[in-house]
Steps between C-alpha positions, in 0.01 A plus 500: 500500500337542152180648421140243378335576139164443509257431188156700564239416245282870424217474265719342233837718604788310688636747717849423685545595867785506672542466820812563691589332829738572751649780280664725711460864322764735539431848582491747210829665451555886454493639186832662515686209622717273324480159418702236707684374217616857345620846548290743552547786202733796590310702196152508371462304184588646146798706378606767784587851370811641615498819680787672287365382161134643620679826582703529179195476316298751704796759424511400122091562478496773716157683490394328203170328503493123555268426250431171313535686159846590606677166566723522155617858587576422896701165381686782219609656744660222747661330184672855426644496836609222593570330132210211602223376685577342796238184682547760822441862316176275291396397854503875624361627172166267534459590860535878451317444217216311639493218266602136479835394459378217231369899288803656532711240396323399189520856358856548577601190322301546214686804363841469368660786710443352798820298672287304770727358751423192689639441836813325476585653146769694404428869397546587157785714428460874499562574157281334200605498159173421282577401142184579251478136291199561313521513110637835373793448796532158431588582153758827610681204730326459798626126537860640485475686775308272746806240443760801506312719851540275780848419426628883459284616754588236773270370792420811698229582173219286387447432160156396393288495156248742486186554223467845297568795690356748223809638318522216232676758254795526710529191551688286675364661847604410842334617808789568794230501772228754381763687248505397138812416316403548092682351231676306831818328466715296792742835523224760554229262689844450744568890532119542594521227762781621699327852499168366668312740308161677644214537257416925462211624305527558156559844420231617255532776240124571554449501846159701648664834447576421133178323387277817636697723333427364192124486563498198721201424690289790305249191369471363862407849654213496228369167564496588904372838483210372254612677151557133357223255561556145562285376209736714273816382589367116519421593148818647371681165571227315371508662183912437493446140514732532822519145677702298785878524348573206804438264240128396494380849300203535666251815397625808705208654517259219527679378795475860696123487380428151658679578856290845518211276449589296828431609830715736695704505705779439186854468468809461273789311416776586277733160412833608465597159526654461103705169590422363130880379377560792232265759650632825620263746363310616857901564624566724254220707536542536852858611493419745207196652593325359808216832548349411172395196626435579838236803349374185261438332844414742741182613132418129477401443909292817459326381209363191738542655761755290677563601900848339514793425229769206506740497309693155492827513345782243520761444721737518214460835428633652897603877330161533342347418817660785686473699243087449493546518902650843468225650188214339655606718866566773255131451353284516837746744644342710184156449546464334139321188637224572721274268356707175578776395736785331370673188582832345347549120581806343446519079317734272590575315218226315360429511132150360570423862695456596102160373494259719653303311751864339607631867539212588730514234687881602574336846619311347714815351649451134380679270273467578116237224429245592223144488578242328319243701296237594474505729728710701272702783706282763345244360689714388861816592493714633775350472839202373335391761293527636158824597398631668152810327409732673229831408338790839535536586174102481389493816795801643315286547245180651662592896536633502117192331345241724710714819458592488086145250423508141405501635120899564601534156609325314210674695255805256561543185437555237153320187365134658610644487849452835689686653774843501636689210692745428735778205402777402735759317243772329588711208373717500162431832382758807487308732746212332735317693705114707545399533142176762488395342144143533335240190538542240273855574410646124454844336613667574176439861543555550850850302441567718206358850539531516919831290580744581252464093336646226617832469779795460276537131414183375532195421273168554576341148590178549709347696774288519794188712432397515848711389802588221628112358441403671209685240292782469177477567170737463219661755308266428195217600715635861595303698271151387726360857706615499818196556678205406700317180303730483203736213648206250676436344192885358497461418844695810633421877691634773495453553905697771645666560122859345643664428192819251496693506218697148434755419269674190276690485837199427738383100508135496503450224727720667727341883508147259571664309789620762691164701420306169693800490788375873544153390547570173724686769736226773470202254536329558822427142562153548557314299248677144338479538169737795526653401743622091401433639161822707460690306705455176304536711159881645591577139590384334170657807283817533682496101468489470108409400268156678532218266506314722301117307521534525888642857513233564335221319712653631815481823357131465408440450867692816629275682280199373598525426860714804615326791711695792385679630178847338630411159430257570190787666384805329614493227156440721238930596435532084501223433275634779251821330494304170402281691201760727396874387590452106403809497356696574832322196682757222363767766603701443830393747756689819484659741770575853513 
């Protein structure tokens, strides 16, 4: 039988009735029980976590909390195992963790050094060969040996390309796992891989023992026991004219003045995350004399009082990191930091992490997506609250300035610059490397007076001032400061003072295009006009010929629309090629 619809007029509403008749209703049926026309489930619904991959993990963490915060260093630790991440050890890791699969997975396939394995998928093999093929090991062959690897090395080892890894003036560099192969070629990047080396701490010449000896940690007794105040010290690098050597050269001492002015509780960050292509300068401070910055560090949180320290450093850099493991132990073990505890996070291989607010959001365990500001990180940083963020080397300098007077410092420097700097140089000159140079020394003199001229064979051409983002300038223009505010007007920076040297051998379009393929790789994704934006700009460049009024326009919008520095920055080596290379545009593209 069917069922009648009747039409009920209502005070001007139709309302429809209906009526069933001779419906026989069946009885409700249990919840638990299946459906006549399908299996009931033998598992509840979702991904299951297997039993062995849940213990593995609980022996790999151990006692170690199970904290949100900690989700990079807990998935470190199961890719160093087992050479991946497995869907089942994932699983287990969100469960022990107490956190959805969907979080886990999106921060262990945003960083590079995570091998995320579906189920189903092969594993990857257990040795990885990482070839550097960003611009100063481009130019020292890089291409060479990603053609020459995976045939002499066979196909028990991976072979995959791999952006700076921080030691651009040996270049080539391969990474054989965590080890680094410099000035690599296929013979000794083979010997390495059939060794399976193990990363060991760098052995320091000034370990704790050393530095105290030689009056190490005198100024940070002073400040804690009260014989230094904090207004003195903020003053000493004020009156140096010490600022952020990460690359934006922010005011030292304004900055510690405006997080003392925010409400406590504080903390700090230290970004040790120098993946700029050509920038090595934090490395080489580190391996030569780690305490002085660690005393710069350990004086700056007790100028803002900061309760807790983290100190992000890249994966890159695996010897430094045990080394800091072992000096920081050495540090509480002798009492010298009872004002702050210490933390040392590990990245994963995301240049993004660079930027600050992307860096603390990668303490806090998430993907390396930069935040919008205002709020500035001063202001809400990690955890929510204020947070002092310093570059390495601007803490290098903290315990000379304060203990010799910022008339020392400023009594350095050229062109009405004052100060010293830091330059990693690499590329076509005889010896590359940390140049300690005053401000304001140009490219002509650092070329000349700090790297013994030119590599034999080649002519000086043009340069990066800056990085990878800080632009190119030709060889005519080398004479310009090299310093904070002298390059903007040409549409450069200086940055973190990363200074490639090209040559007559180096086609311009070329040294921009694999700058951009840098930044398409690096971008984070997050907003589109970074994130088409580089995409559609390595297209029309490796294309050719460039389309110069829409490389332009597209790069207008990168610069505009972009939320961080990487996509501001990401077209300013391309439209330096356009203003000051225009004679290389009717020119095929090059190669190295």
């Amino acid at each position: 039988m069917g069922s009648t619809g009747l039409l009920v007029e209502d005070g001007g509403r139709i309302l429809i009735a209906e009526i069933a008749m001779n419906i026989q209703t069946p009885p409700p049926r249990a919840a638990n029980s299946a459906s006549p026309n399908r299996r009931p489930r033998r598992t509840p619904k979702g991904r299951q976590v297997d039993p062995v991959a849940l213990d593995q993990v609980r022996l790999l963490l151990g006692d170690k909390p199970r904290r949100r915060d900690l989700l990079i260093e807990h998935l470190h630790l199961i890719q160093d195992k087992y050479g991946h991440l497995s869907a089942a050890h994932l699983t287990a890791l969100a469960q022990e963790m107490k956190l959805a699969l969907a979080e886990v997975y999106e921060v262990a396939t945003f960083y590079a050094h995570f091998d995320v394995v579906k189920e189903g998928e092969a594993t990857p093999p257990l040795v990885t060969v990482r070839v550097c093929d960003s611009l100063s090991c481009a130019m020292a062959g890089a291409e060479r040996l990603l053609q020459e690897l995976p045939q002499k090395l066979g196909a028990g080892v991976r072979v995959v390309r791999a952006p700076c890894m921080g030691a651009c003036d040996r270049a080539p560099v391969c990474a054989v796992g965590h080890v680094q192969v410099m000035k690599a070629d296929a013979a000794n990047v083979s010997k390495a891989a059939q060794a399976k080396p193990h990363a060991r701490a760098h052995q320091t010449k000034n370990d704790l023992a050393a530095y105290r000896s030689a009056g190490g940690y005198a100024l940070l007794k002073d400040c804690l026991s009260g014989a230094r105040p904090r207004e003195a010290v903020i003053a000493a690098v004020s009156d140096a004219g010490l600022r952020g050597l990460g690359g934006a050269g922010f005011p030292t001492g304004r900055k510690w003045s405006l997080v003392r002015g925010e409400p406590g509780p504080r903390l700090m960050a230290v970004n040790g995350d120098e993946g700029e292509p050509g920038t090595f300068k934090d490395r080489h401070y580190l391996e030569q004399d780690p305490h002085r910055f660690l005393e710069g560090m350990l004086i700056a949180a007790w100028v803002v009082e900061a309760t807790d320290i983290y100190i992000y450093l890249r994966d890159e850099y695996p010897e430094i990191r045990l080394l800091l493991e072992n000096e920081i132990a050495n540090i509480a073990e002798a009492g010298l930091a009872p004002h702050t505890k210490l933390h040392l996070r590990r990245g994963a291989g995301a240049y993004i992490c660079g930027e600050e607010s992307a860096m603390i959001e990668s303490i806090e365990g998430k993907r390396g997506l930069p935040r919008h500001r205002p709020p500035y990180v001063a202001q809400v940083g990690i955890f929510g609250r204020p947070t002092l963020v310093q570059n390495i080397e601007t803490l290098f300098w903290v315990r000379d300035i304060v203990e010799k007077g910022a008339a020392w410092f400023t009594a350095h420097g050229r062109h009405e610059r004052k100060g010293f700097r830091s330059f990693s140089v690499s590329g076509r000159v005889k010896n590359p490397g940390v140049k300690l140079a005053p401000a304001g020394v140009t490219a002509r003199e650092l070329i000349d007076e700090f790297c013994g001229g030119m590599a034999d064979g080649h002519t000086f051409k043009g340069y990066l001032p800056g990085g990878a983002s800080g632009g190119i300038l030709p060889a005519s223009m080398a004479d310009i400061p090299l310093d904070f505010g002298t390059l903007e007007p040409h549409g450069c920076f200086v940055g973190s003072h990363a200074v490639v040297i090209l040559s007559q051998q180096d086609d311009m379009k070329a040294v921009a295009l694999n700058l951009m393929r840098f930044f398409e790789d690096e971008s984070c994704g997050q907003c589109t006009p970074c994130r088409v934006g580089t995409e559609k700009a390595v297209k029309l460049m490796a294309k050719g010929p460039w389309d110069t009024a829409l490389l332009e326009e597209l790069s207008g919008a990168m610069r505009d629309a972009s939320i961080c520095g990487l996509g501001q920055a990401a077209p300013n080596p391309l439209l330096c090629v356009l203003k000051y290379f225009p004679e290389e545009l009717s020119k095929p593209l090059g190669r190295w």
